[in-house]
N, C-alpha and C positions, 0 to 999 in steps of 0.2 A: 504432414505439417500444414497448417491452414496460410493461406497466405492473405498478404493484407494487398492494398491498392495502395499506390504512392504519388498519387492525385492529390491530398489532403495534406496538412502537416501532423505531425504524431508528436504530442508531450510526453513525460513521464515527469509525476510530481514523486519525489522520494520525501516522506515525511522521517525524520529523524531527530525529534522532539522528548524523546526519551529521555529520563537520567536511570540510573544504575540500584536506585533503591531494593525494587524485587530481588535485583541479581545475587546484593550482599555484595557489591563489589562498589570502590568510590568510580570506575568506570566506567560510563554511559555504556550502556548494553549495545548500540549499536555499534562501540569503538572496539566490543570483545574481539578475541581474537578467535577466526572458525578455521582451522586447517593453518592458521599460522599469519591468515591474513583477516581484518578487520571485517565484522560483518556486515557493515552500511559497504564497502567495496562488494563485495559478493554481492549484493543483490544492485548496486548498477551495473556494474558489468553482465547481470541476467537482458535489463531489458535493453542495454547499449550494444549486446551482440544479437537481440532478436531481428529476427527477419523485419519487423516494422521500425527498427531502429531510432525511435524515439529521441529529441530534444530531450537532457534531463537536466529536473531543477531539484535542488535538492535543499530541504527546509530545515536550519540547522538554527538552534538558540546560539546568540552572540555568545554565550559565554562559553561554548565550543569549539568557536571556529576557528582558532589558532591553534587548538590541539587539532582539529582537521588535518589544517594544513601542513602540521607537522608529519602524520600519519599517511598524507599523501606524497611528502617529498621521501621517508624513509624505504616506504614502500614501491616508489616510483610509480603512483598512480598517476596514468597521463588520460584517463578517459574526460571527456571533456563534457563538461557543466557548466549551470547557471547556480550562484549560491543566494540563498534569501533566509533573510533573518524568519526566525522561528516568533509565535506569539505568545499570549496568554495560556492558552487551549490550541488542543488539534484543530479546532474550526480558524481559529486565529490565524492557525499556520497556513492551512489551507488557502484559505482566503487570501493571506500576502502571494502565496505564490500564485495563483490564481489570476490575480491582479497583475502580476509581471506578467502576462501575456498578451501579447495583441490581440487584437480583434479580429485574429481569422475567424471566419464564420463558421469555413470547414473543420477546424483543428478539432482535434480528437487528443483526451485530456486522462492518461489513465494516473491514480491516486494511488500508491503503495507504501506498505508499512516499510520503515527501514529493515527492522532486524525481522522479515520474511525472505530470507536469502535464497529460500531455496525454490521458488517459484519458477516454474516449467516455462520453456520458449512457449509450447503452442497453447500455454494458457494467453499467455500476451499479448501472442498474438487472435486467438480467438477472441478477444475484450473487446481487441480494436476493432474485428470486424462485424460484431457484435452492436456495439457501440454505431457504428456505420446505418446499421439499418434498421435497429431500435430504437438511439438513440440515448442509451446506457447500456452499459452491461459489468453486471455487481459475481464475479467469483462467491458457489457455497459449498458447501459439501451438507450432505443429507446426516442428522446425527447416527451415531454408533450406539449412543445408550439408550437407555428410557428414561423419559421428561418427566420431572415434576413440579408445577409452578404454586406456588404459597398463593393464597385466597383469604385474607383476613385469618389467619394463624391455622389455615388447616392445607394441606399439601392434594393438589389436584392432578391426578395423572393426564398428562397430553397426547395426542397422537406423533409418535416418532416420526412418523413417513412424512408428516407434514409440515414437521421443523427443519429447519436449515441453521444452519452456521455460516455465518459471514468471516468471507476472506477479504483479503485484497488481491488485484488489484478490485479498482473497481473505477471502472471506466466511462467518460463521458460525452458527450459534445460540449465544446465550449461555451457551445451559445446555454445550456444547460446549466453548466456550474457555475458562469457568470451570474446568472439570474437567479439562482441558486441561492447565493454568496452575497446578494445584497441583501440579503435578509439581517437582522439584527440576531444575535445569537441566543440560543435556549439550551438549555439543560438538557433536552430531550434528544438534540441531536447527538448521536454515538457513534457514528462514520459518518463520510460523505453522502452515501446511499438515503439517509433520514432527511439529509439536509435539502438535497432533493426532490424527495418525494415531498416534502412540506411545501415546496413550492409548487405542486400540481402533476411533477410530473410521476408514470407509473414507473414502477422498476420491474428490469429483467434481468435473470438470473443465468448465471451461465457454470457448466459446470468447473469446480476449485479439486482442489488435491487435500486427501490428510495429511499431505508430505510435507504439504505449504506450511510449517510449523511457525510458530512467533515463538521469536527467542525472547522470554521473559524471566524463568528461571535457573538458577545454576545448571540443572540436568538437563536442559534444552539445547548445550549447548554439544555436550553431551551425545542427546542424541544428534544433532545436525550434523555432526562431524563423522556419525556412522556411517546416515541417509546420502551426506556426499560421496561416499568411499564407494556404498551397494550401489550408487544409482548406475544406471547404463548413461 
């Protein structure tokens, strides 16, 4: 297991800004239930029991957060957080929580989707240390199929080897995302990682898991509940 330095302070922003539409359920996808318990719980308790043990803020729309809190009292979730209202957009959210952070200069900032519950300790922990001495560090997994991108209505093959797929987490210094974040928002930005690099900085890549699934449709939840059972 890689271990991190506990020299610095360690965030963990939990983005949970989902509603339930994809799911087919009036249930926000991150409130499903995965093995009996809520799937925003399973993924803090991933990075609250990593070895870098993370500060976590977790970024919830107001019009959530008393079913939260409901779901935390029945469940008796006592792991401990910071709560911030959700925005517009993913950047929006980001950004609020972003913003609730101090100005440590060391703090180290990693960004995760809520409903990726099943994301590994030593991915986590590799982000952070990752993050340490790059100064980002973005979770990919290399694709499985063969690429084809539309070119003005004709379908152009791409080189597999070359693409990636973006996970989360996706990790950063704060002096990074602050600066990041003051930007005015764009369309173009699709995670953290763009928002970013638009500001100059480069990105590194670290390696993610196919495991790492995003709960987005009814079957995904499906399989999450296997991938918990098999995993070691």
């Amino acid at each position: 297991m890689s271990h991190v330095s506990y020299l610095t302070s360690y965030y963990a922003i939990i983005v949970a800004g989902g509603s339930g539409s994809r799911m087919q359920s009036a249930v926000p996808k991150q409130f499903l239930l995965l093995n009996g318990k809520p799937v925003l719980m399973h993924t803090v308790e991933a990075f609250f029991n990593s070895a870098s043990k993370p500060q976590i803020i977790i970024v919830l729309a107001e019009a959530y957060q008393s079913q939260w809190a409901q779901l935390c009292q029945s469940h008796q979730f006592e792991v401990p957080y910071t709560l911030v209202n959700g925005g517009e957009t993913r950047f929006h959210s980001v950004k609020n929580a972003v913003d609730s952070i101090a100005g440590d200069a060391n703090a180290l900032v990693a960004v995760h989707d809520a409903v990726r519950p099943l994301i590994r300790e030593d991915i986590i922990n590799e982000s952070y240390k990752t993050a340490v001495r790059a100064g980002n560090a973005i979770a990919a997994v290399k694709s499985r199929d063969s690429i084809r991108q539309l070119k003005n209505g004709l379908s152009v093959s791409l080189l597999r080897d070359k693409i990636y797929l973006v996970q989360t987490p996706q990790t950063f210094q704060l002096t990074q995302l602050k600066k990041a974040y003051e930007q005015p928002f764009d369309d173009a930005f699709t995670d953290d990682a763009s928002v970013v690099e638009a500001a100059g900085y480069p990105i590194h890549l670290i390696e993610g898991s196919h495991l790492n699934i995003k709960i987005t449709f009814p079957e995904d939840i499906v399989i999450a509940e296997k991938l918990m059972v098999d995993r070691p």
